[in-house]
Backbone as XML, in Angstrom:
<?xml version="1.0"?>
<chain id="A" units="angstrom">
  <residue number="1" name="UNK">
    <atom name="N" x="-23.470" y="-83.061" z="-160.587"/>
    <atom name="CA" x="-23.272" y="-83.595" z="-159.258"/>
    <atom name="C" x="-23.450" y="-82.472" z="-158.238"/>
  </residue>
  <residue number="2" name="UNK">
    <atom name="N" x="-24.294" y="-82.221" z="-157.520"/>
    <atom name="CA" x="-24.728" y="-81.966" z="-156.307"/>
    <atom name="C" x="-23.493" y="-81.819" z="-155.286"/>
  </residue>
  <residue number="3" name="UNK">
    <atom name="N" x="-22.897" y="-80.510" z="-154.598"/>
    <atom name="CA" x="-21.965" y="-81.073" z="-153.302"/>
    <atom name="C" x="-23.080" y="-80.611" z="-152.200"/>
  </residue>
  <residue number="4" name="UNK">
    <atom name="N" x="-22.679" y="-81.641" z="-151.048"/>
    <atom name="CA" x="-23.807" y="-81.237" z="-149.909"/>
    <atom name="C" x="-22.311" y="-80.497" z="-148.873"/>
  </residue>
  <residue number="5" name="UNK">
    <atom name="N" x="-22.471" y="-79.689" z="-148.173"/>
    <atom name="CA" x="-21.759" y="-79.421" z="-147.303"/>
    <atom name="C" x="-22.237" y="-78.689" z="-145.805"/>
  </residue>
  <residue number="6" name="UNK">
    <atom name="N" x="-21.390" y="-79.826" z="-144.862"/>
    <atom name="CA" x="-21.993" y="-79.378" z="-143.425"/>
    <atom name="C" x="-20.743" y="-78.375" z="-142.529"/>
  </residue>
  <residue number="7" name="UNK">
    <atom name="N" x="-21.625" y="-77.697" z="-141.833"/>
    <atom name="CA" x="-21.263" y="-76.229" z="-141.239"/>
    <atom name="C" x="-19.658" y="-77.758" z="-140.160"/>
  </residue>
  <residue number="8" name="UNK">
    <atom name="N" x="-18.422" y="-76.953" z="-140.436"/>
    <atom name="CA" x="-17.827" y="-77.548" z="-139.401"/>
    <atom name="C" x="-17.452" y="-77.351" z="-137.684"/>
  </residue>
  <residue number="9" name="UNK">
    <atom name="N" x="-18.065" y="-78.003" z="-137.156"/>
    <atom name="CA" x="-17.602" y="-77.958" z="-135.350"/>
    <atom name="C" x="-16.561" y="-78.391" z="-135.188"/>
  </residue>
  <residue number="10" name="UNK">
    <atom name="N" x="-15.749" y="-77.919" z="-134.394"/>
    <atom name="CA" x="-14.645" y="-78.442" z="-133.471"/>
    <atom name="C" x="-14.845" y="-79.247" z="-132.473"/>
  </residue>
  <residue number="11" name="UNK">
    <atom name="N" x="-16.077" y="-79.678" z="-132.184"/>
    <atom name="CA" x="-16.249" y="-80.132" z="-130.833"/>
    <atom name="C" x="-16.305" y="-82.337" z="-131.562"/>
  </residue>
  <residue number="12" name="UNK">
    <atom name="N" x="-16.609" y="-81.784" z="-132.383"/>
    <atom name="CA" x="-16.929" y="-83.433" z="-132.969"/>
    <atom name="C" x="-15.742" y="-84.001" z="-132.977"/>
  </residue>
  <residue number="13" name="UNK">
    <atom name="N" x="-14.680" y="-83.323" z="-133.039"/>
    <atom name="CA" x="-13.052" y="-83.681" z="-133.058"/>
    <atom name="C" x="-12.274" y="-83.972" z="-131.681"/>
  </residue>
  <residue number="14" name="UNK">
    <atom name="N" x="-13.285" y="-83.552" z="-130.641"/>
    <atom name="CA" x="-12.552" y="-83.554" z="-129.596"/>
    <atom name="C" x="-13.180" y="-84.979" z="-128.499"/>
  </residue>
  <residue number="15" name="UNK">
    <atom name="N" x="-12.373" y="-86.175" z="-128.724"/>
    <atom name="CA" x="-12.920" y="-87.416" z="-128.124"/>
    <atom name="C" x="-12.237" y="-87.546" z="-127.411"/>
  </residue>
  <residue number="16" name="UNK">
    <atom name="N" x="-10.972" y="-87.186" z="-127.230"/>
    <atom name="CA" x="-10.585" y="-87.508" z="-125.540"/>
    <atom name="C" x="-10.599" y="-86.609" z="-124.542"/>
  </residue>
  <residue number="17" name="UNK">
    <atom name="N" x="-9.497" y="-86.531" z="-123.691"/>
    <atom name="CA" x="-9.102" y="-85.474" z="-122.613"/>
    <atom name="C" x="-8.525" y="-84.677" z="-122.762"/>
  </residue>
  <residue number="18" name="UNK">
    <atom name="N" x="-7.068" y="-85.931" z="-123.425"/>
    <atom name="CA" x="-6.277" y="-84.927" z="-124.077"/>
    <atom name="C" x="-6.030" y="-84.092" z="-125.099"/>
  </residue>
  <residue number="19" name="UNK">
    <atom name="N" x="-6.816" y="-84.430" z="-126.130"/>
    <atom name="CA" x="-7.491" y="-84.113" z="-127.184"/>
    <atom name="C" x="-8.150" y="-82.529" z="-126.845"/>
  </residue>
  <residue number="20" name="UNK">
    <atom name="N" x="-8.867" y="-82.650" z="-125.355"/>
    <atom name="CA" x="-9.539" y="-80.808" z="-125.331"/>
    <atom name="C" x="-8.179" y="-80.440" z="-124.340"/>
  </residue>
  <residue number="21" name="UNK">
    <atom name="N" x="-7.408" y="-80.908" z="-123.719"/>
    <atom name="CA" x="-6.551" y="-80.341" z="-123.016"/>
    <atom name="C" x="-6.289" y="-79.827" z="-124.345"/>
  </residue>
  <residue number="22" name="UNK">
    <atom name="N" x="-5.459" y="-80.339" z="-125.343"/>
    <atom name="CA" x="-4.626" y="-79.276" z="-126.577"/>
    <atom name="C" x="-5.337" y="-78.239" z="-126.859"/>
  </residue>
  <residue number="23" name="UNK">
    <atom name="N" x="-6.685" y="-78.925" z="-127.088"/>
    <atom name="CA" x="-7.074" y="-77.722" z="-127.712"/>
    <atom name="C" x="-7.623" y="-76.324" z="-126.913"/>
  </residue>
  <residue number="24" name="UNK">
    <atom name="N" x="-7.725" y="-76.203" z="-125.566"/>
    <atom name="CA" x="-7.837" y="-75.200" z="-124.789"/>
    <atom name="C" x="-6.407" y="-74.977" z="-124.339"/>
  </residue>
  <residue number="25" name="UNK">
    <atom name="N" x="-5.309" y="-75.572" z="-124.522"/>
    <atom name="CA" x="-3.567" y="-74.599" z="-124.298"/>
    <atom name="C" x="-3.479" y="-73.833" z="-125.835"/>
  </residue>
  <residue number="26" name="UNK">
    <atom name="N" x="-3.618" y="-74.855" z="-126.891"/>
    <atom name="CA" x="-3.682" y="-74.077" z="-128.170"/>
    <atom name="C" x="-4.686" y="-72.840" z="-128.241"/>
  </residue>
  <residue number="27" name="UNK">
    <atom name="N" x="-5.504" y="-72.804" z="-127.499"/>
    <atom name="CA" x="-6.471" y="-71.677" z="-127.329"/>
    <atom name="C" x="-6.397" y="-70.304" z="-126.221"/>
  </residue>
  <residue number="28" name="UNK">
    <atom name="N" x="-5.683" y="-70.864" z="-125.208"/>
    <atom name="CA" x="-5.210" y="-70.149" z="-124.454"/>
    <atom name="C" x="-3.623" y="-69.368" z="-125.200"/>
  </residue>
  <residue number="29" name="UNK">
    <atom name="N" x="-3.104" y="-69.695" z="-126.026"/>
    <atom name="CA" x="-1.787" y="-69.138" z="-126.796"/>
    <atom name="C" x="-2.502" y="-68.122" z="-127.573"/>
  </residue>
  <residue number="30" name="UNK">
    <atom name="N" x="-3.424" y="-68.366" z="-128.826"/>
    <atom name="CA" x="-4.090" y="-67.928" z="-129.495"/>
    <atom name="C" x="-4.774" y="-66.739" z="-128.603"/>
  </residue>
  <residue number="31" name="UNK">
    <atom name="N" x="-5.395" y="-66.722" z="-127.592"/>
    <atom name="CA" x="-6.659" y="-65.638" z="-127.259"/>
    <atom name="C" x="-5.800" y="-64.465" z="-127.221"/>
  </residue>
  <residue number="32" name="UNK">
    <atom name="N" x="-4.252" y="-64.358" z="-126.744"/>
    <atom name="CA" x="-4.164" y="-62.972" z="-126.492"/>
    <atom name="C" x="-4.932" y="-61.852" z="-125.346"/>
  </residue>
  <residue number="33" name="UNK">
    <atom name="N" x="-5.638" y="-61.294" z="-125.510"/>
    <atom name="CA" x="-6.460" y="-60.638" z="-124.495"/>
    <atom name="C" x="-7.856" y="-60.584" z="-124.082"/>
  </residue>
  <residue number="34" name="UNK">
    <atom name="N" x="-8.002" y="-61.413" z="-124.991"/>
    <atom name="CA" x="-9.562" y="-62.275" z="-126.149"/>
    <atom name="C" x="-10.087" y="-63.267" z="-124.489"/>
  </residue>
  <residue number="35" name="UNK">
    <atom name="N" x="-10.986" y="-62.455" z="-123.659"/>
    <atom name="CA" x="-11.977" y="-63.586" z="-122.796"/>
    <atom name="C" x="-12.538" y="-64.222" z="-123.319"/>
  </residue>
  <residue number="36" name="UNK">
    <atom name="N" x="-13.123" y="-63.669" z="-124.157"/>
    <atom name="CA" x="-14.699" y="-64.435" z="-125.011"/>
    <atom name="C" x="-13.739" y="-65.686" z="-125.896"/>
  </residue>
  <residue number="37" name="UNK">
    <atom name="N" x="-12.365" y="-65.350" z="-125.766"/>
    <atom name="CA" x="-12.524" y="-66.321" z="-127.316"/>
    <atom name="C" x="-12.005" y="-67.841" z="-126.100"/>
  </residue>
  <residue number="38" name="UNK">
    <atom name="N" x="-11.781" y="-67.494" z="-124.572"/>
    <atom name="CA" x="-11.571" y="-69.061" z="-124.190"/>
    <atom name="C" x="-12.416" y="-69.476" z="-123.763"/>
  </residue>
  <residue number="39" name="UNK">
    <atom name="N" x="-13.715" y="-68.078" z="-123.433"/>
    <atom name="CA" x="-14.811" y="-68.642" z="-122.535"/>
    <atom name="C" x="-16.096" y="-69.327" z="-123.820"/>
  </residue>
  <residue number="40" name="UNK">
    <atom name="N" x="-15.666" y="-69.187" z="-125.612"/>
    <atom name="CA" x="-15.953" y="-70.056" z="-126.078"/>
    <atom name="C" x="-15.079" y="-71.116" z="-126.804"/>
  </residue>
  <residue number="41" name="UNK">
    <atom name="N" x="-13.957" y="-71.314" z="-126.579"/>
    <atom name="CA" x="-13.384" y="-72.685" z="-126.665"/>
    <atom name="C" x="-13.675" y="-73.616" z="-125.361"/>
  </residue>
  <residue number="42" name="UNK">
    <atom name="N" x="-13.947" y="-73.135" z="-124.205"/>
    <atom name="CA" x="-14.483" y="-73.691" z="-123.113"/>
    <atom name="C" x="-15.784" y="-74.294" z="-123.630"/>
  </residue>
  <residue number="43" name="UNK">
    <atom name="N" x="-16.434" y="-73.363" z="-124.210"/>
    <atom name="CA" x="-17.903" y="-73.915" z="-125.162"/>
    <atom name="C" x="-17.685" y="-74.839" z="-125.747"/>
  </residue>
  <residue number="44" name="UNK">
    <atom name="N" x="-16.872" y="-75.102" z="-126.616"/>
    <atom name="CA" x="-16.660" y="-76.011" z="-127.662"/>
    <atom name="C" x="-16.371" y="-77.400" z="-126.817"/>
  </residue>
  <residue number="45" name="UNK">
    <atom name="N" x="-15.262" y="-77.462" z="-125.620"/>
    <atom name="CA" x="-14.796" y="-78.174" z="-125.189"/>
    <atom name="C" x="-16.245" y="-79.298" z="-124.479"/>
  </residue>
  <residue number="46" name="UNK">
    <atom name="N" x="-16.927" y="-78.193" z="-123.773"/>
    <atom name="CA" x="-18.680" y="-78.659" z="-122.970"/>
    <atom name="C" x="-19.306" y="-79.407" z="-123.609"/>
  </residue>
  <residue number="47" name="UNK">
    <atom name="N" x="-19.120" y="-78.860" z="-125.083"/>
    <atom name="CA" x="-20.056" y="-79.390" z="-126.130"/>
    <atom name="C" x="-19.899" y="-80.893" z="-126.498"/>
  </residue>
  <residue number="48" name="UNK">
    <atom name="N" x="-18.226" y="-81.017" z="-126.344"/>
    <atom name="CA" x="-17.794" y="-82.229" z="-126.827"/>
    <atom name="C" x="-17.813" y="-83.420" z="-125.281"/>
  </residue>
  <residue number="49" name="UNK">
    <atom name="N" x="-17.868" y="-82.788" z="-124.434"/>
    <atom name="CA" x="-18.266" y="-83.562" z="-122.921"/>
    <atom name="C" x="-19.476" y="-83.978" z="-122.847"/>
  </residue>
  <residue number="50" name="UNK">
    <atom name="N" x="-20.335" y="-82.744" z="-122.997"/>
    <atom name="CA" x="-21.565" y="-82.783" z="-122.946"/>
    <atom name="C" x="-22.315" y="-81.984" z="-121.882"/>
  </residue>
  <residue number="51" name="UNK">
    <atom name="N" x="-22.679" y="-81.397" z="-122.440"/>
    <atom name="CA" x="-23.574" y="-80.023" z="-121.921"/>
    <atom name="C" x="-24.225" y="-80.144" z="-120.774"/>
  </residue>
  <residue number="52" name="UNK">
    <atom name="N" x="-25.093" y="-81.389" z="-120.790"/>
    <atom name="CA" x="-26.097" y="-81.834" z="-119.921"/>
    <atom name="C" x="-25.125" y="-82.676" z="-118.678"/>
  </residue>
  <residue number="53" name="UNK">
    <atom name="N" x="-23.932" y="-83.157" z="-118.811"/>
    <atom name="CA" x="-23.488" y="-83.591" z="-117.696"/>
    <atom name="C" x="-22.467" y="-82.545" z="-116.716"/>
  </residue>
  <residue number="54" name="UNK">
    <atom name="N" x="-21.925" y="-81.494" z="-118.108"/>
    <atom name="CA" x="-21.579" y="-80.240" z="-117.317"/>
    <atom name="C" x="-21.854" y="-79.965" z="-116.626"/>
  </residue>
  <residue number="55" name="UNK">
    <atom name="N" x="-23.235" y="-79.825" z="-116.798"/>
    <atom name="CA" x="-24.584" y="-78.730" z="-115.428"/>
    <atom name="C" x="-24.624" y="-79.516" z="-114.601"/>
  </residue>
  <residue number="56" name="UNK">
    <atom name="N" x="-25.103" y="-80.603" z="-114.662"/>
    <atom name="CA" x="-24.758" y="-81.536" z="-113.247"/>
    <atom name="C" x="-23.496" y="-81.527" z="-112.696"/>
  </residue>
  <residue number="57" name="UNK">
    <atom name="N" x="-22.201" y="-81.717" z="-113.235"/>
    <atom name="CA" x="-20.980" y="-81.289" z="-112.433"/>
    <atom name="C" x="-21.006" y="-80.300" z="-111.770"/>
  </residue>
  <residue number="58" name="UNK">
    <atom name="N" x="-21.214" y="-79.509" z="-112.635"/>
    <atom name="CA" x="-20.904" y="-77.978" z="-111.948"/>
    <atom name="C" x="-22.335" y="-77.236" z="-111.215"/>
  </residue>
  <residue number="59" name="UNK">
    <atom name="N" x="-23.650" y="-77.804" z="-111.358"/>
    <atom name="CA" x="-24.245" y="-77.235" z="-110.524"/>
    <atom name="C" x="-25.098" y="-76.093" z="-111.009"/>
  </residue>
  <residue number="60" name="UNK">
    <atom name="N" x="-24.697" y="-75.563" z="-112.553"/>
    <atom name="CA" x="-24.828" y="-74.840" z="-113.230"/>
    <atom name="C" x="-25.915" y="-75.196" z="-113.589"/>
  </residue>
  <residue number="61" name="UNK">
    <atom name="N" x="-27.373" y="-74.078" z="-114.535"/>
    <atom name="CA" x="-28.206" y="-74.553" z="-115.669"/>
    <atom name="C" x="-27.642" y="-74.448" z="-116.802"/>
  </residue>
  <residue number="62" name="UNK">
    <atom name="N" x="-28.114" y="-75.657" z="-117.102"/>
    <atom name="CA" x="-27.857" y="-75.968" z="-118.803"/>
    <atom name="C" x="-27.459" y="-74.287" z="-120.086"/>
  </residue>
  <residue number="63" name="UNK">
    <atom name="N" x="-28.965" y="-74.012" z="-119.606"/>
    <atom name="CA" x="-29.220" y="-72.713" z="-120.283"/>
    <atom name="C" x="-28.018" y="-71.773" z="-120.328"/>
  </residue>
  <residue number="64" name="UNK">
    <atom name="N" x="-27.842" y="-71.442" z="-118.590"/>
    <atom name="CA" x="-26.606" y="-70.405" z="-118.947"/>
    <atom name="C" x="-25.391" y="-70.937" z="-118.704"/>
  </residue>
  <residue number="65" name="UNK">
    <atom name="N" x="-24.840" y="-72.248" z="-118.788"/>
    <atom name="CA" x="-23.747" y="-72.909" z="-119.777"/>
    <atom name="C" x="-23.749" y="-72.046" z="-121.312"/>
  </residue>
  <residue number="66" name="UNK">
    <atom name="N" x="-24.557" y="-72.652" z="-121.769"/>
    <atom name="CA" x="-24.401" y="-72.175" z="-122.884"/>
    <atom name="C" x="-24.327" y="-71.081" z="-123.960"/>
  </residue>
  <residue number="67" name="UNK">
    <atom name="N" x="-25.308" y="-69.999" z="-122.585"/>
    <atom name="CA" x="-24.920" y="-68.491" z="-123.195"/>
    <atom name="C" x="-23.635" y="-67.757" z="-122.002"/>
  </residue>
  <residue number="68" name="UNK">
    <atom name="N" x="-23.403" y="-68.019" z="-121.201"/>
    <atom name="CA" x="-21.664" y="-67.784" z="-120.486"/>
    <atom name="C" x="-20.831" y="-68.446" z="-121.407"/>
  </residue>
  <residue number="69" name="UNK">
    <atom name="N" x="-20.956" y="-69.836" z="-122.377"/>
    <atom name="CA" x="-19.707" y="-70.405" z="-122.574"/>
    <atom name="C" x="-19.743" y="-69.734" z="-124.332"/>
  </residue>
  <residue number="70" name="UNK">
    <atom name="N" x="-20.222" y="-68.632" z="-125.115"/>
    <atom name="CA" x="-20.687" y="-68.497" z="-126.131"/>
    <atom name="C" x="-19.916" y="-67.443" z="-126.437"/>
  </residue>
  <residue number="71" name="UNK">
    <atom name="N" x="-19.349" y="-67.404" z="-128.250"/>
    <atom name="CA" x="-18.696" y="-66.409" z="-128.742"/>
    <atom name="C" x="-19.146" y="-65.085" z="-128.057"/>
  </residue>
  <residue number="72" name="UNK">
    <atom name="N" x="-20.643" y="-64.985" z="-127.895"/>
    <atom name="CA" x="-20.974" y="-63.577" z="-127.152"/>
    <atom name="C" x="-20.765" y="-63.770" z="-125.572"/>
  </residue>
  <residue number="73" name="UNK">
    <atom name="N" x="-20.376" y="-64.817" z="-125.032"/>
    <atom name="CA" x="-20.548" y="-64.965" z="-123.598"/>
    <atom name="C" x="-19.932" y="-63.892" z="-122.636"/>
  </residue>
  <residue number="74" name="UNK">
    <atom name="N" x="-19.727" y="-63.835" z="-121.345"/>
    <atom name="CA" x="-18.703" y="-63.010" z="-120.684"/>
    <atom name="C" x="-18.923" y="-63.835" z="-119.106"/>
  </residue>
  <residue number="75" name="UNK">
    <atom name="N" x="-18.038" y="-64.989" z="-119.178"/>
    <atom name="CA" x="-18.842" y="-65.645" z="-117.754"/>
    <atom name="C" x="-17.717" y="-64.980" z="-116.674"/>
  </residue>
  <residue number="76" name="UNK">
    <atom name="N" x="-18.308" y="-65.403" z="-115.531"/>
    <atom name="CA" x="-17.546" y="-64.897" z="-114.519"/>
    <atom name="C" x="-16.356" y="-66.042" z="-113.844"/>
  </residue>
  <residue number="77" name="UNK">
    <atom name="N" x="-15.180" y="-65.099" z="-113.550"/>
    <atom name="CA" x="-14.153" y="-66.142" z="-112.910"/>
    <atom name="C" x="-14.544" y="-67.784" z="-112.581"/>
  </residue>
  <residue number="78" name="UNK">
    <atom name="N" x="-15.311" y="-67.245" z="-111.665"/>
    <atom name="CA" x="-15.794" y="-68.390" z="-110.763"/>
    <atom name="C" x="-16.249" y="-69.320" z="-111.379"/>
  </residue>
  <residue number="79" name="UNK">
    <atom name="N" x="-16.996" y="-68.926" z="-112.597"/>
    <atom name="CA" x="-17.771" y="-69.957" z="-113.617"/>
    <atom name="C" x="-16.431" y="-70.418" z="-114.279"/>
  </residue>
  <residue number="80" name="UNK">
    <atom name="N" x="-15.516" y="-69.921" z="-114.864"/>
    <atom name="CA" x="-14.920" y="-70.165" z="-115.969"/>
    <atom name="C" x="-13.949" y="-71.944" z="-114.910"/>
  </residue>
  <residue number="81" name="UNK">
    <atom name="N" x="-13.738" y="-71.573" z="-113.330"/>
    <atom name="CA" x="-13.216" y="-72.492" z="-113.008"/>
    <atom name="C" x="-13.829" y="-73.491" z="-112.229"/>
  </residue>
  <residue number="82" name="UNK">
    <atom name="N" x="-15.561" y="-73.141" z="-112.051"/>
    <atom name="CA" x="-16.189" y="-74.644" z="-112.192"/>
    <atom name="C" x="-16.274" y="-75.269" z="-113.357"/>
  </residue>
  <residue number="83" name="UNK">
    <atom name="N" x="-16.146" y="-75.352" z="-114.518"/>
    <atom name="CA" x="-16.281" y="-75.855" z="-116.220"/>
    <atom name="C" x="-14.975" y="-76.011" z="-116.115"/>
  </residue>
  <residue number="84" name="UNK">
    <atom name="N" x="-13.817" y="-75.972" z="-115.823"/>
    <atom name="CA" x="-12.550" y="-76.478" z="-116.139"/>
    <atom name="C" x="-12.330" y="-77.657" z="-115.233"/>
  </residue>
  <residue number="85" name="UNK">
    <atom name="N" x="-12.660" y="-77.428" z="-113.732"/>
    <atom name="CA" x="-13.015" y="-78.200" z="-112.647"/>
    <atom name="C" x="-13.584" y="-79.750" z="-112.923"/>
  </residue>
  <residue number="86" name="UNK">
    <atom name="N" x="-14.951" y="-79.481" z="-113.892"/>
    <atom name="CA" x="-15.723" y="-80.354" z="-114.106"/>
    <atom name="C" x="-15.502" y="-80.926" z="-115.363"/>
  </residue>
  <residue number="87" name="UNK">
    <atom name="N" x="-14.612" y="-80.137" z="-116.154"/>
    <atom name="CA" x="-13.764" y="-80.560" z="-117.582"/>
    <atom name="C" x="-13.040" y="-81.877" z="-117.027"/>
  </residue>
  <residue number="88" name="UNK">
    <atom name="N" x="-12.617" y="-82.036" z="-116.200"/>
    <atom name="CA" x="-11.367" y="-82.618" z="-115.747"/>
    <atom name="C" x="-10.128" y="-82.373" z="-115.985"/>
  </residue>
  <residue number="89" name="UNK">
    <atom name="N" x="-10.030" y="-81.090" z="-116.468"/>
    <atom name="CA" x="-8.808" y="-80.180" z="-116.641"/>
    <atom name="C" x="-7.980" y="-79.058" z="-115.684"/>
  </residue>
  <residue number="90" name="UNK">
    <atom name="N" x="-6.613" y="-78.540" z="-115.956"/>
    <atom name="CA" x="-6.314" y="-77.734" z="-115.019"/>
    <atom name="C" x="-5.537" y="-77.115" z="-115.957"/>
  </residue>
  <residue number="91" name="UNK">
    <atom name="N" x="-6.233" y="-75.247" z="-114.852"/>
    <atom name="CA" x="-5.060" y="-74.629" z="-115.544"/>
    <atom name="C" x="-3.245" y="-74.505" z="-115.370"/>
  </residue>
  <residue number="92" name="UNK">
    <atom name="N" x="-2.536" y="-73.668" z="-115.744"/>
    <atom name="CA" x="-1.056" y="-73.581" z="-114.961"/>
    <atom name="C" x="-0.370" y="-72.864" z="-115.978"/>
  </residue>
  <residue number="93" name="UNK">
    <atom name="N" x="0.122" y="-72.459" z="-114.966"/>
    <atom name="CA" x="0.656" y="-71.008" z="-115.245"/>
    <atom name="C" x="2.238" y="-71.189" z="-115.333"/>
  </residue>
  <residue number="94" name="UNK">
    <atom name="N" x="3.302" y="-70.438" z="-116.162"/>
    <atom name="CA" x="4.848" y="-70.877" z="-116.414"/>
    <atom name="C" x="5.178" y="-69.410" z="-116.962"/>
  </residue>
  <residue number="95" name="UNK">
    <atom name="N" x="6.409" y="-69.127" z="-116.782"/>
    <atom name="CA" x="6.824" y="-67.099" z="-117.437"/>
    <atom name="C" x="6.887" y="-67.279" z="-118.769"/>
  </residue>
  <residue number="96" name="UNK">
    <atom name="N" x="6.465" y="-65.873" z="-119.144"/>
    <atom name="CA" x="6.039" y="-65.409" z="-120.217"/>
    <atom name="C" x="7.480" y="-66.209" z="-121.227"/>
  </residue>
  <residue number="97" name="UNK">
    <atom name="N" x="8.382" y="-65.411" z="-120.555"/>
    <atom name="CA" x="9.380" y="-65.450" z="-121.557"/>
    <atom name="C" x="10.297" y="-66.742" z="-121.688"/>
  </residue>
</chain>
C-alpha cells in the first residue's frame, strides 16, 4: 500500500474570522521578538482570505503581498496595518503582566 502525503497549510484551516483572529493572537504570544514570524502568519491569514482580494483592499500588488507577508518577508509598519485593516481584524494592546 502506497501512502500519498500532502505538504500541510494552515491557511486551509482558517474559514472564519474568528478562526484567523485566534490564530494571529496565538501568533502574536508565540513570536516573541520574531517580525517575520507575524508578518508570515499575516501570510497565512491573506492566504486563507485571499490574496487577490487583499490587494484590492489594501491597494497593495498582489506580488509584494506575498513577498512582505513571507517567512523571508520584512514589511513595513504601515503595510503590516493595511493587511490587518483589510483582514477585518484589530490589533490591542493589554500589560504584560
Amino acid at each position: 500500500m502506497t501512502e500519498n502525503f500532502t505538504r500541510y497549510d494552515t491557511a486551509q484551516y482558517l474559514k472564519t474570522d474568528s478562526d484567523m483572529a485566534a490564530y494571529l493572537d496565538a501568533c502574536l504570544e508565540e513570536a516573541g521578538d520574531d517580525p517575520r514570524f507575524i508578518a508570515h502568519a499575516l501570510g497565512v491569514i491573506a492566504r486563507a482570505h485571499g490574496m487577490s482580494q487583499l490587494a484590492r483592499d489594501t491597494g497593495l500588488a498582489r506580488e509584494n503581498l506575498y513577498r512582505a507577508l513571507s517567512a523571508d518577508g520584512n514589511p513595513e509598519f504601515g503595510t503590516i496595518l493595511k493587511v490587518i485593516k483589510a483582514l477585518g481584524l484589530k490589533l490591542h494592546a493589554q500589560p504584560a503582566g
